[in-house]
N, C-alpha and C positions, 0 to 999 in steps of 0.2 A: 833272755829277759824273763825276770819271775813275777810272781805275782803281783799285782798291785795295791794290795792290802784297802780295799776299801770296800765300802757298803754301796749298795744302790738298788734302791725301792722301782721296780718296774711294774706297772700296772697294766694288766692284761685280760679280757676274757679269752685270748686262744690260749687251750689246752694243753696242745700238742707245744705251743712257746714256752710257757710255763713249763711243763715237763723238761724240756730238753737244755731251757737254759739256766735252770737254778738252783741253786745248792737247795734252797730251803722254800717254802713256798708256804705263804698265811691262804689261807682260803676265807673270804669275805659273804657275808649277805645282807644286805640292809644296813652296812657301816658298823655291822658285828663282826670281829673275830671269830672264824667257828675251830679253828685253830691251825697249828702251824706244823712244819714237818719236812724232811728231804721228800724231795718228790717219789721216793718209792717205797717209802713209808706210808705216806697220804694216801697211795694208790694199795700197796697191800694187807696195812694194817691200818685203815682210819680209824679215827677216835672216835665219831658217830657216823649214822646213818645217812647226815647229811652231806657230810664230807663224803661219804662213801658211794651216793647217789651222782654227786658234782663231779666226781675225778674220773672220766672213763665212763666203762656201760655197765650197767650191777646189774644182779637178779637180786633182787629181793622175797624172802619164803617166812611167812608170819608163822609165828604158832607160840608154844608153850615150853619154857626150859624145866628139863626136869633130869636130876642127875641122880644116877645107880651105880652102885658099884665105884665112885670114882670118876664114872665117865659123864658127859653134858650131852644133851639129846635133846633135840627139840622137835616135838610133836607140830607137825604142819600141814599142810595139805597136801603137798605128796605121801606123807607116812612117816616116819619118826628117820632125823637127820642127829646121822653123831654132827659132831661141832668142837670145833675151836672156842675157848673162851681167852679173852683177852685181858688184860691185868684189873681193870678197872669195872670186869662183868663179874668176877669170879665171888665178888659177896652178893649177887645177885638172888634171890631166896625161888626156890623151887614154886612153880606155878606160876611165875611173871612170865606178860610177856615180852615177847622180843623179835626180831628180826633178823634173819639168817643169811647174809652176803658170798654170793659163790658169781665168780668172774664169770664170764663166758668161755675165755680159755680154757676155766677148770672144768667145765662139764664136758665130758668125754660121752659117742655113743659107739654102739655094736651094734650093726645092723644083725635083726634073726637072734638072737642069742636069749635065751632061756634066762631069767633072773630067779638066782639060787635060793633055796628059803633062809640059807644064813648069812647071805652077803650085804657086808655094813654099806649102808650109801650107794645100793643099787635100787632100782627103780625100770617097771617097764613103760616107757613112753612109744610117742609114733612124732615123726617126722612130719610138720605141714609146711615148713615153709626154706626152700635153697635156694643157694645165691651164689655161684660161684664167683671168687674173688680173686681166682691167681693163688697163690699159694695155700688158701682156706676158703674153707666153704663158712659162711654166714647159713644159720639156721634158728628155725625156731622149734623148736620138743616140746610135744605135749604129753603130758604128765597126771593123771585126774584131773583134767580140766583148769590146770595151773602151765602155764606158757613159762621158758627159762630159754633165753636167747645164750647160743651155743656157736662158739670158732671154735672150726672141727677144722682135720688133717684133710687137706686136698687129696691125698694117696688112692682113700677110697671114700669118695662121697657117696652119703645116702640122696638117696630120691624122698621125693616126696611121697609123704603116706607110706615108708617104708616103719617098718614096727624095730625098735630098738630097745635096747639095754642101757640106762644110763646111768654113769657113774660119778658121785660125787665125790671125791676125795675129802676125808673129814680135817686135816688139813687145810683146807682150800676153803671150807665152812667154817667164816667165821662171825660171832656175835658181836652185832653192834646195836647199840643205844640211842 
């Protein structure tokens, strides 16, 4: 039997529904449109801040965009994040601000390890808060006094108050509006 060639509006707030049974998915607030998308579009590249807050769990890292060389860097309160700019940021004029989206997945730590004075998208944090979950630890990294909730590899989980290296993949940092 092949497809059934038809359309059907399902209305949902579970997340994980939405995610798994839909081609495409509007995300709504207030009987606004904040836009539409394959579900893994929404979750890796949303088109704002808002969407990107709704879909899943975000960090969010406020600061300043400012680009050299070529490259997009946003000055925040851990210390200057290279970044992703997305189609729609990219005439965005130096000095605005904006917000810096990295998954939990994406933040990777090291316990113990020494942060290099030229390595892009590292950062020395300390570990306050573990969770083990079965195949991943749930954490929280603190960072100058900036909190970025973190699924880390079960293999080797840090302890709490363990001192880490945390890396951002600039990839993985992306600007949304």
């Amino acid at each position: 039997m092949g497809p059934l060639d038809i359309t059907t509006l399902y209305v949902t707030h579970d997340q994980a529904e939405a995610l798994t049974m839909s081609d495409r998915i509007g995300v709504m607030r207030d009987g606004n449109l904040l836009g539409i998308g394959t579900p893994y579009e929404l979750y890796a590249a949303p088109p704002s801040k808002d969407i990107a807050a709704f879909i899943g769990t975000a960090n969010f890292l406020e600061g300043t965009l400012k680009r050299t060389d070529g490259l997009a860097t946003v000055d925040t309160e851990i210390g200057s994040v290279r970044v992703t700019l997305p189609g729609d940021a990219a005439s965005l004029e130096d000095g605005v601000t904006v917000s810096v989206l990295v998954r939990p997945e994406s933040v990777s730590c090291t316990v113990g390890e020494k942060v290099a004075a030229d390595a892009v998208n590292v950062y020395a944090g300390t570990i306050r808060r573990v969770q083990f979950l079965g195949n991943t630890i749930d954490a929280d990294v603190h960072i100058n006094g900036t909190v970025l909730h973190a699924s880390l590899a079960a293999a080797a989980p840090p302890q709490d108050g363990d001192v880490v290296s945390v890396h951002l993949p600039p990839d993985e940092c992306r600007v949304v509006i």
